[in-house]
N, C-alpha and C positions, 0 to 999 in steps of 0.2 A: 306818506300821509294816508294808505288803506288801513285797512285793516292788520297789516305787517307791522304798523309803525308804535313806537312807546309801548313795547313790551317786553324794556331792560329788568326786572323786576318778577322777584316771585309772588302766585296768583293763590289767594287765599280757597280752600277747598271748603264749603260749608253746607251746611245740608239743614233744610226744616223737617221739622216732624209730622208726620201726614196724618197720623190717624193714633189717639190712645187704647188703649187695653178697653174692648166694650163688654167683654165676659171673663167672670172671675172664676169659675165652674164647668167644666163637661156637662153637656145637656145631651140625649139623645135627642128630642123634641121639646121645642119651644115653641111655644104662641105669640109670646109679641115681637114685633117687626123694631129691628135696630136698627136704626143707619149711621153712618161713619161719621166721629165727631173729629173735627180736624181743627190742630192749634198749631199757634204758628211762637215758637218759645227762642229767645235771641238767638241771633247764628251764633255756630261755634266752628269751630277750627279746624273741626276733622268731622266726618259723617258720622251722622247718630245713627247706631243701630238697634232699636230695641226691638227686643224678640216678642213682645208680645203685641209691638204696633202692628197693625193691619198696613199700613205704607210708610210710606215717606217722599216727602218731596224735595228735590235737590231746591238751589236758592235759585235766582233770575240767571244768574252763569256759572256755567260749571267751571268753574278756573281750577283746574285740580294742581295748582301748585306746580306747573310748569315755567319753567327762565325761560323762555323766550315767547314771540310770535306764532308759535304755530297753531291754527285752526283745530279748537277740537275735538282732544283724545276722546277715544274711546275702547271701551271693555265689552269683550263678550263671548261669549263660548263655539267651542267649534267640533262637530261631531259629525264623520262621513265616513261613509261607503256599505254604499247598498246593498253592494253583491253578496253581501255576508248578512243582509239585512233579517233574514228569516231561515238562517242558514238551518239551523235546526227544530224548526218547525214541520213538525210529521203530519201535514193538512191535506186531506181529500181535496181532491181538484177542484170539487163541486161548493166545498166551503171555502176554501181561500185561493182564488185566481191570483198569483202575480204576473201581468202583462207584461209579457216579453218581448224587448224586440227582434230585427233584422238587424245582424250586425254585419258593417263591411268588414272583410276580412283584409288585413293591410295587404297584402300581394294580389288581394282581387278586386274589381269589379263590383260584383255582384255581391249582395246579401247572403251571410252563414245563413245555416238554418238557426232557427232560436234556440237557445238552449234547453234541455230540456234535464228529466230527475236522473237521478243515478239508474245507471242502465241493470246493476248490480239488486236492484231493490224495487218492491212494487211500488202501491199508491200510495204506500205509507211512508218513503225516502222520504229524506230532504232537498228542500228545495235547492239547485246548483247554480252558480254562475260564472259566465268566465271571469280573470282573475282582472280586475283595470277596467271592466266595461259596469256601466251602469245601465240598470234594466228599462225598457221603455216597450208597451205594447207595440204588436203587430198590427197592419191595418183593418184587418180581419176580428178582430179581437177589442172592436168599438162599440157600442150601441149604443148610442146618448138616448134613446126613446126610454121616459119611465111608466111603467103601466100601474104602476101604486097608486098615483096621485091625480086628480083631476086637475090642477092648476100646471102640474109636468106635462102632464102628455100633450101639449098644445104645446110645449118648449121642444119641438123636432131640429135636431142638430145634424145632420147627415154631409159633413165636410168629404170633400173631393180627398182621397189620399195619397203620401210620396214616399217612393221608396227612398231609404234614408241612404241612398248614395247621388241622389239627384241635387242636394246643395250641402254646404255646411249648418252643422247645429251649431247649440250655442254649449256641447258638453266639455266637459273640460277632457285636456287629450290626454291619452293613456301617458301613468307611470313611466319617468325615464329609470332608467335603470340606477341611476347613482343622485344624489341631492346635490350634483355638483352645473355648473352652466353645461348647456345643453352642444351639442358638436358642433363644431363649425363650417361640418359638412351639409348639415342637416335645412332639408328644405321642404316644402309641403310636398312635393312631389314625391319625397324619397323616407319621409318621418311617419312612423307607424302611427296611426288615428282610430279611432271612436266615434262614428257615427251614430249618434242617439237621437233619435227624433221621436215624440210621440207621434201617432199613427197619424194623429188629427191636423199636422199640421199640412196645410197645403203647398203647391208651388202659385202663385195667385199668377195668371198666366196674363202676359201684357205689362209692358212697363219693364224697369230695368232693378234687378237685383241690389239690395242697398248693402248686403251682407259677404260678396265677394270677398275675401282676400286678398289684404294690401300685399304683405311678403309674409311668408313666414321663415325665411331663412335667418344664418346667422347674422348677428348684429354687425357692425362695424368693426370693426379691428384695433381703431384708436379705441374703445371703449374696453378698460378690461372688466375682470371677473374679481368676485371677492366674496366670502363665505360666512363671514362673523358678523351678519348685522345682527346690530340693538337688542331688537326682538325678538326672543323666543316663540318659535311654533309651539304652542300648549295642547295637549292631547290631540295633534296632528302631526309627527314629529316622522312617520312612517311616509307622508304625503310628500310627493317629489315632484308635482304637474305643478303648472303658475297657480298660485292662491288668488283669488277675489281679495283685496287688501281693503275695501273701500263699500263691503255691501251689508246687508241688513241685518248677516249672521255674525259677526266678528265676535261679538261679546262670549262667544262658547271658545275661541281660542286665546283672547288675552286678558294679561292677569288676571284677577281673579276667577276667571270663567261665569260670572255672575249676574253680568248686566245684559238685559233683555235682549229677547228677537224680536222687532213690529213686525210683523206680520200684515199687518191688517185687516180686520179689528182684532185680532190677537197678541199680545204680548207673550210672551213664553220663555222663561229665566230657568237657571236649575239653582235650586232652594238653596242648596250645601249648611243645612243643619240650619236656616236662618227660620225665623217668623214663628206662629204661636206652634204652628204644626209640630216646626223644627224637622221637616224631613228632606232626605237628599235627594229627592225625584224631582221630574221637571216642571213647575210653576207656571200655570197660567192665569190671565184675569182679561177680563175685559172695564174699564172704566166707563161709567157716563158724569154727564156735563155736572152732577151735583156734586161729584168729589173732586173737581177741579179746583188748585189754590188759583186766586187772580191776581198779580200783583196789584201797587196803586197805581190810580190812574194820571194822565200830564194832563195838567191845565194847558198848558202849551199848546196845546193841540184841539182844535173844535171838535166838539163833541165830548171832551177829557176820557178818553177812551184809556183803557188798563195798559200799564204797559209790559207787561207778562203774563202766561197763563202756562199753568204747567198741570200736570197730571200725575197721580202718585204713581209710584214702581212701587213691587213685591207685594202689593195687597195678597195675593195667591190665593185665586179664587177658588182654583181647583188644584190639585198637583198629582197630574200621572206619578206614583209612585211605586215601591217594591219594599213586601219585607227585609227583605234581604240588601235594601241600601241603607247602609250607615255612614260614620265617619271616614273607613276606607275606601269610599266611593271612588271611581275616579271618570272623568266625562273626555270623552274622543268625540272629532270632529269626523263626518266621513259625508264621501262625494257630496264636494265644495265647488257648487256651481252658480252660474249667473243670478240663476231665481229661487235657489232652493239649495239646503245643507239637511245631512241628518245629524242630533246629535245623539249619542248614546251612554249611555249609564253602564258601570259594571260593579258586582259589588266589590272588586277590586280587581288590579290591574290585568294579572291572570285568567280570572272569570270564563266559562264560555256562555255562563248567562248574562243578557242583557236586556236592557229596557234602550228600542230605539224610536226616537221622535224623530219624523221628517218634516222640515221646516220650510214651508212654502210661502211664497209670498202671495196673500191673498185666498190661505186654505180655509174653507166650508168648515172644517173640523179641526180638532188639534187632536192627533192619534199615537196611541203610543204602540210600539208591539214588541209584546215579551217572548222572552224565550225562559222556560223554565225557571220561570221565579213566581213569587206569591203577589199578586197582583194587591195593590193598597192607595184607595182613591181617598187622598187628604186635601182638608181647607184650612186656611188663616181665618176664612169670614166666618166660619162655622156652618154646617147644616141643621136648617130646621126643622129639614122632614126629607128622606127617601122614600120614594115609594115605588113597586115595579110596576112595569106600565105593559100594556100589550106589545106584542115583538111585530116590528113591520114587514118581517118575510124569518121564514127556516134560517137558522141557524145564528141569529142578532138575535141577543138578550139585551132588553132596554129597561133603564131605570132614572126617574124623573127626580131630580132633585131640586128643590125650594132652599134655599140660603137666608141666611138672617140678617141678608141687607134687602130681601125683598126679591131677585133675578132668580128665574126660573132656568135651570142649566139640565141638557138630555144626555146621559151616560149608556153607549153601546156598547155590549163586551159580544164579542166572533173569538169563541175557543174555537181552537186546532182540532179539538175531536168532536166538537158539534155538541156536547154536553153540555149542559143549566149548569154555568158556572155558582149560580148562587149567592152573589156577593152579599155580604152581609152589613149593617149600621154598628160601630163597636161603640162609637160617641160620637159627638156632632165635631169631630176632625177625622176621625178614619172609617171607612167605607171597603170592606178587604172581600179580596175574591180566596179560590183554594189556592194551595202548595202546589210547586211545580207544574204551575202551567204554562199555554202555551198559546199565542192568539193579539187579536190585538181591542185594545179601548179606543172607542173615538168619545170626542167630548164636544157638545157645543150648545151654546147662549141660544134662548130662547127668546126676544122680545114679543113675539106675533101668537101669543096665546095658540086657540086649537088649530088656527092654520095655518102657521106657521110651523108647528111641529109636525103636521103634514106632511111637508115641504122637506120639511126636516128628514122626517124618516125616509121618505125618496129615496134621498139619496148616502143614507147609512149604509154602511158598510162597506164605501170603497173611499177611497181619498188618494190625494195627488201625490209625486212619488217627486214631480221636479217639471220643470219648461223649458220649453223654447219659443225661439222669435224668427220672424220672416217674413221681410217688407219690398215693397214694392214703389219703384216711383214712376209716373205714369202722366206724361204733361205735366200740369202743375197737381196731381191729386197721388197723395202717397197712402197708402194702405200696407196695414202692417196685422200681423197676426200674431197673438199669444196664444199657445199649446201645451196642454198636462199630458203627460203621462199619468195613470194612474193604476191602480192598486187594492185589494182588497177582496173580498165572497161576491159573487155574481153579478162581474165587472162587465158582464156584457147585457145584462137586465137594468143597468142600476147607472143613469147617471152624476156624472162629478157634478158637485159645489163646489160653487169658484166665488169669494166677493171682489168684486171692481170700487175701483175709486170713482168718485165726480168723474174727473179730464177722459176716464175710459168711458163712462155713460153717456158722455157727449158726443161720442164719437162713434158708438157703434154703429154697425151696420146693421140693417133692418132687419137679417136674421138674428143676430147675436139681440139685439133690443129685443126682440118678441120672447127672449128667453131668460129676459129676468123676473126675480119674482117677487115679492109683496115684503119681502125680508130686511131691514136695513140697520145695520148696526154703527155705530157712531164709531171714526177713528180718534184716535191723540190728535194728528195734526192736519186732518185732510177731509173735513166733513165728515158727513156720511156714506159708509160702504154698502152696495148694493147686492145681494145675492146673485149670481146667473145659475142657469141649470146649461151646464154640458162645456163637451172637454177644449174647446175652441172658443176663442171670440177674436172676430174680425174689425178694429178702428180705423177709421178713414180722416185722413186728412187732406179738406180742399185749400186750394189758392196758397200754394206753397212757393216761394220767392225765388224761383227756380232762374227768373232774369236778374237775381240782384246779383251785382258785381263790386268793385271796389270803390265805386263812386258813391255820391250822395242817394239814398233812395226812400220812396214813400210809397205809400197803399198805391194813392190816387194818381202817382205819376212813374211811380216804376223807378228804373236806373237814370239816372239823371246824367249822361256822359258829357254835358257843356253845360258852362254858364256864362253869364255875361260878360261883354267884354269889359264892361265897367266891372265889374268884381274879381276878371282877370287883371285888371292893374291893380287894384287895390292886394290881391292875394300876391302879384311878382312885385309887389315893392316892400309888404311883410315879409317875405320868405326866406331873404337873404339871413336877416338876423337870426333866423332859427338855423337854416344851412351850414353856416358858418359855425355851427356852436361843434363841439370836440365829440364825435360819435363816436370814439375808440374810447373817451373819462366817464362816458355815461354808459357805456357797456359794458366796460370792462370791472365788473363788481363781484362781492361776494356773493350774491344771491341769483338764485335762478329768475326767479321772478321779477325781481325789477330789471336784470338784464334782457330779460326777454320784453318787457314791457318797453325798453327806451329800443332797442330794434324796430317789432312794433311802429314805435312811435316815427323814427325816422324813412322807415319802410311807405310806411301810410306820407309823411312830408312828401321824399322824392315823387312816392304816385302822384300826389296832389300837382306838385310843378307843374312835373312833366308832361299830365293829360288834361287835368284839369286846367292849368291853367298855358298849357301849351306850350311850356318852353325846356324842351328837354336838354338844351345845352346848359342851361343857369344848374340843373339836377346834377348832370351829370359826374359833377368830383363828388358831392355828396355817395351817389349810388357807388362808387367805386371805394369809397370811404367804408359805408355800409357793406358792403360784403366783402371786405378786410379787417373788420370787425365782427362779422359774421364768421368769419376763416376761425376764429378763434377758437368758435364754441366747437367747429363741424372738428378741428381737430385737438376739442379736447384740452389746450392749455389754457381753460378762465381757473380762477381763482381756485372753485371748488370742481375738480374734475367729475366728471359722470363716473358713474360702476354700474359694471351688471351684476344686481345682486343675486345669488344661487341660491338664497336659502327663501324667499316670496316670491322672486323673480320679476324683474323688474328694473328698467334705470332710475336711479337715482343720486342726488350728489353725495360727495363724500363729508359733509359740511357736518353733521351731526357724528360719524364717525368716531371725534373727537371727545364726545359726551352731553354733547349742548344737545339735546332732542329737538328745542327748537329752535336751531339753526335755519337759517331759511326758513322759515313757516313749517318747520317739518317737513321738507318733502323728503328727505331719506326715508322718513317714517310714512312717504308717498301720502300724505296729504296736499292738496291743490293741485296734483299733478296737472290734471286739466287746465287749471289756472295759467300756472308758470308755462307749461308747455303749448299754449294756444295761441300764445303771443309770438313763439320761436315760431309753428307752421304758419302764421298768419304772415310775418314778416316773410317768409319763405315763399310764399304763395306770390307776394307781390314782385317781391327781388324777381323769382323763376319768370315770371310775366312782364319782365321789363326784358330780360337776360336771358332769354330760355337755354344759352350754355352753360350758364352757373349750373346749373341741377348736375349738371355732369357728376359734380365734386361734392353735391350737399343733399341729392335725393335720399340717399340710402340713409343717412343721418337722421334726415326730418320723418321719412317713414318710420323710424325709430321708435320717435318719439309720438309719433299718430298710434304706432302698436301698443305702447303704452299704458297709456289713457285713455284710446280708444279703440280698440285692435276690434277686428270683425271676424276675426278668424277662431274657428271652436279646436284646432288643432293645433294652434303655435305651439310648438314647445318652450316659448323664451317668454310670453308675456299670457296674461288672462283676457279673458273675453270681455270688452268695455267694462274694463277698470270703472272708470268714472261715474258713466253717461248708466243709469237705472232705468232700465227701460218699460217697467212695474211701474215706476212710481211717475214717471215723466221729466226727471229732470237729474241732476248729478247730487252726487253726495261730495263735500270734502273732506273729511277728516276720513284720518287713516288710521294708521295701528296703534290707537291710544286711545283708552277706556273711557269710556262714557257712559252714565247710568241714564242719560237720556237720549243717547244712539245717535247713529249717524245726522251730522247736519250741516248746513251749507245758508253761506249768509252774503254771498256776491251772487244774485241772479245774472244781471250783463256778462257777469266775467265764464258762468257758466255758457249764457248763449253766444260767447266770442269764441269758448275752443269749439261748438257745430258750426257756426260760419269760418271757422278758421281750416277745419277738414273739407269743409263745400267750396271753398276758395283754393285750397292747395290740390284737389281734386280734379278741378277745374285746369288749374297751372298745367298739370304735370297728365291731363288728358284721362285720370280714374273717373269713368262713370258712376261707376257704384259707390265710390268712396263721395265724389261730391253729390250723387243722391240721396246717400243716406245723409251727408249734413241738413241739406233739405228737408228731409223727414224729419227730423232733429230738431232742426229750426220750427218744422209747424207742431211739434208734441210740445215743445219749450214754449210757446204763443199760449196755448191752452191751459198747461199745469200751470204757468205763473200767472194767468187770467187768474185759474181757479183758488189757488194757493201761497200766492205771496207779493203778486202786486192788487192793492184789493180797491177795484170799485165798490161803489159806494153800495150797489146791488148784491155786492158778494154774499153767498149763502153756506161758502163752508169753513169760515173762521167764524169765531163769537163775536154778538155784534157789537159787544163793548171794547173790540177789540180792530175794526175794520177802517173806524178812522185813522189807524195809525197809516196808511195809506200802504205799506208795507210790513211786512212781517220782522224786516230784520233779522235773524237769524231763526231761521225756520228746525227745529230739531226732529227727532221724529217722536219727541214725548212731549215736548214745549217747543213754545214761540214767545221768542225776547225782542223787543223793539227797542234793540240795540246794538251795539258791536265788539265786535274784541278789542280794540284800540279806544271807544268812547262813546258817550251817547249825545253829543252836537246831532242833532236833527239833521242837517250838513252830511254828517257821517253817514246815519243810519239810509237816509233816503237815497244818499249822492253813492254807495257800497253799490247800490242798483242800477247803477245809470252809468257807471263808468267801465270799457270806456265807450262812448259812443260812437259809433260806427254803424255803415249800411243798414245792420239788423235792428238798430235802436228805433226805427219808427213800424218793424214789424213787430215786436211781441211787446213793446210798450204803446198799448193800444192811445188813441189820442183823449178820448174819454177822460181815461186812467191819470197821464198826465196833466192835462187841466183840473182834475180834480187834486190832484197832489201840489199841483204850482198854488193853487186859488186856496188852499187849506196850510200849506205851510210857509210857502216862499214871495208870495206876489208883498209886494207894497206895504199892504196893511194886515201882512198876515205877524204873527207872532214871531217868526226868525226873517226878516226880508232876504232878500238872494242878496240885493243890493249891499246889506252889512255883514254880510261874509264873509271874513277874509280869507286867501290863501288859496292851494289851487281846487277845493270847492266851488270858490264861486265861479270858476271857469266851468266846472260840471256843471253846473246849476243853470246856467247861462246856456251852453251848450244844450243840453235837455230840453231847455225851452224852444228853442226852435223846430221841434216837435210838433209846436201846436201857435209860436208867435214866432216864424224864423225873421223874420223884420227887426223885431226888439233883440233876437239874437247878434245879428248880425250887426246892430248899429253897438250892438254893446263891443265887440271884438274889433270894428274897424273905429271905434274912439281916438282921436288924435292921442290922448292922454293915458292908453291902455298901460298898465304894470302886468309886467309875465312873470309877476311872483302870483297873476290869477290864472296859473296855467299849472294844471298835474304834471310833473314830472313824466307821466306816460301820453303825453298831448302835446297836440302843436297849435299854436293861434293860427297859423296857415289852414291847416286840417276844417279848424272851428269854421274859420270865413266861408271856404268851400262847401262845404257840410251846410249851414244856414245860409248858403247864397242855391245852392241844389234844393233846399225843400222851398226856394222860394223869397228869400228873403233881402237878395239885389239883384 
């Protein structure tokens, strides 16, 4: 009955038109201001593509005509590696810095020296780099001070530095030698690595390390290997380290390589022949709120707030481009990491010229850098007027460009030999430099008139190359750091722009705050983005649930480990009939997911008996039941056996194998991994903590499956570094490797915050500090971003306010927000997707505010859907949730002489329920 459910049937793909043809003519210059007229003309059946639209908007759901369940798809392109990044770029030291790191050398200790030019050739070689490592400054090689600007120079960043063998990054580990599973000898200890750190990250001293490594040795041995998934690696096919299958870049490696990178506030697509331009370079735009389609609004709901709002794709405001890309184009993915991909252009597959974009999450600039091609800067929107502007330092040629929607956009060109590249206006769509050069363009949105461009020039000329992360937990207060490397002409005079979201503005620390600036550009789905100046920023998170355990728990009273004796008899005279029921028919299914959801569920029963209500002998055939049924999964005979796939890397079942993509919700195509697999370590966490012998036989298993979807390790060779969990954005994404023109997006908030409390609880079990403080930290980044972005008080300031009473987002995208769900839109559905299942963490990041305003606007009495006339096991959610903020009316509803357990989710237990709303209070 989630979001799994009623999606026998194939799902129509339809697309609206965003914007028609507003110039019939090449203008060099024009005087009047146009802006986007947008209609909205019946759906059709397949996506409209007209080339001379300025956008398009997909409809309220992207159903792109998948048979089953699975959360999703998504498209996008994938271009990496670095090391080749500016391979042949002939640049004086003086004009083109790239910061280099300290590499560990695998048989050593200590830091290589950095690499340096060819020893064969002077200052005019090309730049070298080892072959598998990605470049990252030295600590020496920082200077966030800018002396350009008078709003900079008061932004002093001077981070403490670590050499990059003192913890793990987050880079992806060196090239196995073959694209086949990795040894099964192979252990962190003994697996050659890549230490990549930008200089700027620190070790933040005090408090315990959230980013240790669980294992990275071989997997299990019941789990085998298999080589033929689904999916095609698309111009990544040379790539043999674990893939990020689940992060912000995907659209550059599947099908059609086409559908955007959010960046934030950047979009960034590669054109391939599409829009008025028609060029094959890489596309960016920024949107604001006036080109937003809104769907209509529910009466249903006070306020009649919209209930969609989406944002166009491909308007192409600007397009890094190249003479020399045409139809033969073809785009590679290169170093395919946590926070950041480059993608690259060639004019065909051979080429050793190329056009590389590095793709960061939350870059100042979108930069491109050529290698001997003719540089050619096109629009969809048109130019109204270039004009060149003063250069903010030697060697940056700057030219301001005006568009004829009105946005004032600033174009840098840093040639290789220091020369007035020159670029030229040919018509108001191409904008070209000379033949065979060499260098790179940076591009970026200007709202903040003359000081803002200020600001601007500052920090021209270098940009970010990629990140890392490195958090701390510390009593109840976790602090965590994001860290650029960067890149570009006098990297050590000139610092990075970086924009942050809201939940990072909230949170920063007092230096990182002093160093934002007056800049703010509006995202697709997450308010507005705020400029910082320099290569660190450090967020803190207080009053982190560091005592919650399995029991019932609240702000105001913590872990709740007793309750009454009267609500102990009332819970051991429910519990038999739950106990009693078949844990081997309710687990043993084809699906990952609900088998791990009725675990789960009966995991959470036994604890309930046993502590809660004290009676561990009434548990105890049940617990024995329970991990005989758990025996299943750990060796491998359920329905849809696990594989370790070789060619993403990654477990997943074998359920889609067959041809169904969405089998199981897709997880072969590692969508909801978090989901499905949150429920398996949760259940484990409790089994382990009742049984601490069982782990003997199921630790390595359930580590597995934490490496997964959440692995901590920047060196595994068997899995990626936090799959899931975005630690940019604040919260998980779920759809996996299935194309989406409006990007990654995720429409179960609880079930995201169950797999962080399900690693902080098996953490806990099985004695990993690190592992259960980083769910912690997890748990308070997850409080804040679903504050700010998808569970929304009434006060919310960064969804539209015609859009805030829906009280939740529903399925949050990263181009739209539908207040809705993939199985239906029952208000039931959309709200209850949020809330289930509930557990300890439901009264931490669903503030009490939040749910009284969501009960008193959709479900109380007299609201427009009552909880009361819901049928099914909804209103056991709905009921359950309220105890939140009435556990009294909870409780009397679940201990009803006349209660039906067809009002109980299949992932629930009415025993659970009683417990739960007798702990916050309620008998």
């Amino acid at each position: 009955m989630e979001r799994r459910m009623k999606w026998h049937q194939s799902l129509l793909l339809t697309w609206l038109l965003a914007a028609e043809k507003v110039y019939s003519a090449p203008q060099i210059t024009s005087s009047a201001s146009t802006s986007l007229k947008t209609q909205f003309p019946p759906a059709q059946n397949e996506r409209l593509l007209i080339p001379e639209a300025q956008g398009y908007y997909p409809t309220s759901l992207e159903r792109e005509g998948r048979t089953s369940l699975q959360p999703y798809p998504t498209v996008t392109n994938v271009p990496h590696n670095l090391n080749d990044l500016l391979h042949d770029l002939e640049s004086p030291a003086d004009l083109l810095d790239i910061l280099l790191p300290d590499f560990k050398d695998s048989d050593s200790d200590s830091p290589a020296s950095a690499p340096t030019t060819d020893s064969t050739s002077g200052a005019d070689s090309p730049l070298h780099r080892p072959t598998g490592h990605r470049p990252t400054p030295t600590p020496t090689d920082i200077d966030e001070n800018d002396d350009t600007d008078d709003e900079a120079e008061d932004l002093d960043d001077s981070p403490t530095s670590v050499s990059s063998t003192d913890r793990p990054s987050t880079a992806t580990p060196n090239p196995t030698d073959s694209d086949t599973e990795p040894s099964e000898t192979s252990n962190a200890a003994t697996s050659t690595s890549s230490t990549v750190l930008p200089s700027s990250v620190t070790q933040m001293s005090g408090g315990q390390d959230v980013f240790v490594p669980l294992a990275t040795g071989a997997i299990p041995p019941v789990v085998t290997s298999r080589g033929d998934h689904p999916v095609p690696k698309k111009g990544i096919e040379n790539v043999n380290t674990p893939i990020e299958t689940n992060k912000f870049y995907s659209g550059i490696f599947l099908g059609s390589q086409t559908n955007a990178t959010f960046t934030h506030p950047y979009a960034v697509a590669w054109a391939k022949g599409s829009g008025t331009a028609q060029s094959y370079g890489m596309a960016l735009w920024h949107n604001e709120a006036n080109v937003v389609a809104n769907g209509p609004t529910n009466s249903k709901i006070p306020g009649n707030p919209i209930s969609y709002y989406v944002n166009p794709v491909g308007i192409q405001h600007l397009i890094l481009s190249a003479t020399e890309l045409k139809a033969s184009t073809v785009l590679t993915g290169e170093n395919l990491l946590p926070f950041s991909a480059d993608a690259v252009l060639k004019p065909d597959s051979g080429s050793s010229q190329r056009l590389t974009v590095p793709l960061v999450q939350g870059m100042g600039f979108v930069t491109g850098l050529y290698t001997n091609l003719q540089p050619l800067i096109q629009t969809g929107v048109f130019f109204r007027q270039v004009v060149t502007a003063a250069s903010p330092r030697s060697g940056i040629f700057k030219y301001k460009a005006t568009m004829e929607d009105g946005s004032i956009w600033l174009i840098y060109a840093v040639p290789q030999n220091g020369k007035d590249p020159n670029f030229q206006l040919e018509s108001n769509t191409n904008f070209r430099g000379p033949a065979g050069w060499s260098g790179f363009v940076q591009i970026t949105k200007n709202p903040s008139g003359d000081s803002g461009e200020k600001l601007l020039d500052g920090s021209a000329g270098v940009f970010a190359l990629e990140a890392a992360i490195s958090g701390t937990v510390n009593a109840r207060t976790g602090t965590y750091q994001l860290s650029w490397a960067k890149s570009g002409t006098k990297t050590q005079d000139t610092p990075l722009m970086m924009y942050a979201l809201p939940h990072h503005v909230e949170s920063f620390d007092a230096t990182t705050k002093s160093r934002m600036t007056s800049i703010n550009l509006r995202t697709t789905t997450k308010g507005n983005a705020i400029a910082v100046v320099g290569e660190t920023w450090t967020m803190v998170e207080p009053d982190l649930p560091t005592d919650m355990g399995f029991a019932p728990w609240s702000a105001s009273a913590g872990n709740v480990n007793s309750i009454s004796a009267a609500a102990q008899k009332v819970i051991l005279a429910v519990a038999p009939t739950e106990l009693n029921q078949s844990i081997d028919a309710q687990t043993n299914l084809n699906s990952m997911y609900y088998s791990g959801k009725a675990l789960s569920k009966f995991a959470t029963l036994v604890y309930t008996v046993n502590k809660l209500g004290g009676d561990p002998a009434l548990a105890a055939s049940a617990l024995q039941n329970l991990k005989t049924a758990f025996s299943r999964f750990i060796t491998n005979q359920q329905q849809f056996p696990l594989v370790y796939d070789t060619v993403w890397k990654g477990v997943v079942s074998t359920a889609s194998y067959g041809g169904d993509s969405g089998a199981d919700f897709g997880n072969t195509y590692y969508n909801d991994h978090h989901f499905h697999y949150g429920y398996f370590i949760h259940a484990a966490a409790i089994v382990g903590s009742l049984d601490p012998t069982w782990l003997s036989t199921s630790k390595d298993w359930v580590n597995m499956l934490v490496r997964d979807a959440g692995n901590s390790a920047a060196n595994d060779p068997y899995f990626p570094f936090s799959r899931s969990f975005d630690w940019f954005n604040g919260h998980s994404w779920a759809k996996g490797l299935f194309e989406s023109f409006d990007g990654k997006d995720q429409e179960s908030t609880s079930e995201d915050t169950m797999f962080a409390y399900a690693l902080k609880m098996w953490g806990k079990t099985i004695g990993d500090a690190s592992l259960e403080a980083r769910g912690n930290l997890m748990l308070g980044i997850l409080r804040r971003s679903l504050h700010n972005y998808f569970l929304l008080e009434s006060d919310n300031k960064n969804q539209p306010a015609n859009f805030i009473a829906n009280k939740v987002t529903g399925i949050l995208f990263e181009n739209k927000v539908d207040h809705t769900t993939y199985f239906g839109a029952n208000l039931e559905y959309v709200q209850g997707i949020h809330m289930l299942p509930l557990m300890p963490f439901s009264g931490f990041t669903r503030r009490q505010n939040f749910v009284r305003e969501e009960w008193d606007a959709l479900f109380a009495s007299t609201a427009s859907t009552p909880a009361s006339n819901v049928v099914g096991g909804w209103k056991g959610v709905l009921y359950a949730n309220l105890a939140l903020v009435d556990p009294a009316t909870s409780w009397n509803f679940f201990a009803q002489s006349n209660f039906d357990y067809s009002w109980i989710d299949g992932g629930a237990s009415r025993t659970w329920y009683l417990a739960y709303a007798a702990g916050l209070g309620g008998a």
